[in-house]
C-alpha positions in Angstrom: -68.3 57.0 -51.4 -65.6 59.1 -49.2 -66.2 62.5 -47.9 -64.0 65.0 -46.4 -66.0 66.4 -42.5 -66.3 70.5 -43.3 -66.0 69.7 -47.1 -68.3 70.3 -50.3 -69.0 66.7 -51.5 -70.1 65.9 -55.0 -71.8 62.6 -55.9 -72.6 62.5 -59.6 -74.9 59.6 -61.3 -76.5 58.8 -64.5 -80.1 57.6 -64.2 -82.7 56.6 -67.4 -85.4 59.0 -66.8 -87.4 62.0 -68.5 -87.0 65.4 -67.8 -87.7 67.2 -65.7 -86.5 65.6 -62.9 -86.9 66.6 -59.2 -84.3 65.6 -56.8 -84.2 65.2 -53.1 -81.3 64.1 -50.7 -82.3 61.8 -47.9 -80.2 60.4 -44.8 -81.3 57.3 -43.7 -82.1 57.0 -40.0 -83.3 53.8 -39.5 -85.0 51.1 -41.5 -87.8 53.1 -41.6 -87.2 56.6 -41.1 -85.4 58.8 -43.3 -84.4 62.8 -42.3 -84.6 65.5 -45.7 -81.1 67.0 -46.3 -80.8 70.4 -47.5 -78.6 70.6 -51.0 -76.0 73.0 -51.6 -76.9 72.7 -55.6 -78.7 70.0 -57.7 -77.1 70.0 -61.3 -79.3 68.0 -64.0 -77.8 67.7 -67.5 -79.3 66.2 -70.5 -77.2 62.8 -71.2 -77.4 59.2 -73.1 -77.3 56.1 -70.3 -76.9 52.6 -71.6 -79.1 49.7 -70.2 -78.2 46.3 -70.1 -81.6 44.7 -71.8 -81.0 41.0 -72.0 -77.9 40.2 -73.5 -77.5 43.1 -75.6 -76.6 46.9 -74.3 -79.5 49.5 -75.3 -78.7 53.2 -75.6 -81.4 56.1 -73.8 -82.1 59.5 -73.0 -80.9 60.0 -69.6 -79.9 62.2 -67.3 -76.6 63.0 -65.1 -77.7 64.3 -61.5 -74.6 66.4 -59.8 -75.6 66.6 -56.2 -73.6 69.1 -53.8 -74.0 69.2 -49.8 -71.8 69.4 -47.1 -70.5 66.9 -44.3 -70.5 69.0 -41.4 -70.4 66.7 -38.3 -68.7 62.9 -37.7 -72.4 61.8 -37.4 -73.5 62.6 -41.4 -71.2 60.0 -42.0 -73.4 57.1 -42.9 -76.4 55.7 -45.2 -77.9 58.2 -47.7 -80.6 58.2 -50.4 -81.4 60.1 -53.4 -84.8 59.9 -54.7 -86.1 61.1 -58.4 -89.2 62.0 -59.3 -91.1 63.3 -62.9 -94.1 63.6 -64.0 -94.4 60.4 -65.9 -93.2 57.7 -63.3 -93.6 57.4 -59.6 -90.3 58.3 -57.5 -87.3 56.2 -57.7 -84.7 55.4 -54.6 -81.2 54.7 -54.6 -79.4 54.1 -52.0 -75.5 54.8 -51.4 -72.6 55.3 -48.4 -70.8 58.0 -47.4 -67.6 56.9 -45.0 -65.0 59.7 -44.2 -62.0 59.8 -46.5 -58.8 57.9 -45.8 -60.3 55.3 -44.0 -61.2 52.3 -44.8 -65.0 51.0 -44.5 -64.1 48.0 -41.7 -62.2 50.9 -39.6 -65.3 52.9 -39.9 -67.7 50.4 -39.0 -65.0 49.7 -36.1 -65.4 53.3 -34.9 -68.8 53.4 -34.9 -69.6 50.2 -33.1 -67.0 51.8 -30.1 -69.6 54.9 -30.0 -72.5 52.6 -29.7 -71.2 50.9 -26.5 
């Protein structure tokens, strides 16, 4: 997903779960270690999500999560998670990118790899 650095940036996603839903925003710091971001607002709406069950496509009571946080440095560029919880299952991870806009990913992994050195 792009991002503008300075910029409000939305990532929106249905998920198959039961309300209600609590919803964290994590940055991934290593293999291992992950560092809590702060949200700017967490939006929740009622929805229907279709799973793919074998060959056939089942319809659900979902949810669609609207998360809202800002990019404000070069180094929140990178590998995020959110993770849902309820109180009926334990919590679920999903992990995503988040390279800066107009660029494309190789010329961001370029860039990155030159800071390293």
């Amino acid at each position: 997903m792009a991002a503008r650095l300075g910029h409000v940036t939305l990532f929106s996603q249905k998920i198959f779960s039961v309300s209600p839903v609590n919803v964290t925003l994590e940055r991934l710091t290593s293999p291992s270690m992950t560092t809590r971001i702060n949200l700017t607002t967490t939006d929740v709406k009622q929805t229907r999500v279709a799973l793919n069950v074998f060959d056939s496509v089942v319809e659900a009571d979902g949810v669609t999560l609207v998360l809202s946080f800002i990019i404000s440095s070069q180094e929140e560029f990178g590998k995020y998670q959110f993770v849902v919880a309820n109180n009926v299952m334990p919590a679920a991870r999903r992990a995503f990118e988040i390279v800066p806009e107009g660029i494309t990913l190789y010329t961001y992994i370029a860039i990155m790899l030159e800071l390293i050195v």
